[in-house]
N, C-alpha and C positions, 0 to 999 in steps of 0.2 A: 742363523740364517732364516731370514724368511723369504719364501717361494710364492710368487702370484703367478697363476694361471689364467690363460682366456681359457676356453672350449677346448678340454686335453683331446682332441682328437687322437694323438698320437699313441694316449693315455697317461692318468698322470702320475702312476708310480716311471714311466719312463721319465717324465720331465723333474719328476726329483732327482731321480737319479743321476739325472745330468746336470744338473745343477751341482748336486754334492759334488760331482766330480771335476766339471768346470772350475768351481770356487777353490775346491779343495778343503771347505770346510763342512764337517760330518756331521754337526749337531743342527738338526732344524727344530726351530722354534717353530713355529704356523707354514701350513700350507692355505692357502687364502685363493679361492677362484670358482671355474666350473671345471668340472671333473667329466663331464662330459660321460656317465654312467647310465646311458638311457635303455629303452629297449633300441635292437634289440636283445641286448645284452641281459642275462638274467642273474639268478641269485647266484650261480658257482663264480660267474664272471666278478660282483658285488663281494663277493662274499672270501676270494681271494684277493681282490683289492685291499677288505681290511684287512686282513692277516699281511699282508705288506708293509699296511700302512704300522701296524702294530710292530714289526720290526724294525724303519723306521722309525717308529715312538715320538712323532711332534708332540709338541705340551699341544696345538691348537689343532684343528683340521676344521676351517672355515667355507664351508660350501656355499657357492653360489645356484645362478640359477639353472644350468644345463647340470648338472651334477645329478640328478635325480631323487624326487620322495622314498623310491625304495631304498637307495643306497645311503642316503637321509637315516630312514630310521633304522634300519640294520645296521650303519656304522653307530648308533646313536645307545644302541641295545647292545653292543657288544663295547665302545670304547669311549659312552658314557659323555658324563659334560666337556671332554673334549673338543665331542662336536658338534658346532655353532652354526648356526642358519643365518645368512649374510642374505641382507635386500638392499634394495634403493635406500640410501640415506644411514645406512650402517656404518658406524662409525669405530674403529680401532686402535687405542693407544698402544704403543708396546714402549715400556722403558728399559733401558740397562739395568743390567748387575754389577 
């Protein structure tokens, strides 16, 4: 599965979640959007998001632009080429297995 997000206001380990459980399928492939990770939200708030996302375990976590530079590079330091900086004109193939 893959998940796009607008602006998780809600947050977006909740909008995964709901998604796995809507679909009913548990393996995500890419989470793809904005995470909505700004201030004033700080490192424990960032910094429990990835250990989420790390349980979770997508192969992708695709940030866009509300997502935040801090949560940028601390997701980035902790789970590595993972996670991809998405702009204008970004482009994403995903093929089957």
């Amino acid at each position: 599965m893959v998940v796009l997000t607008s602006c998780s206001h809600r947050g977006v380990i909740n909008t995964v979640r709901q998604a796995v459980a809507a679909s009913g399928v548990d393996k995500v492939l890419a989470v793809i959007g904005g995470f909505h990770v700004v201030p004033p939200l700080g490192d424990d708030y960032i910094n429990k998001t990835i250990e989420e996302f790390r349980a979770i375990d997508p192969k992708y976590l695709i940030v866009g632009h509300c997502t935040g530079d801090r949560f940028y590079d601390l997701a980035r330091a902790a789970l590595g080429d993972k996670v991809i900086h998405s702009a204008v004109g970004t482009r994403l193939v995903f093929g089957a297995n």
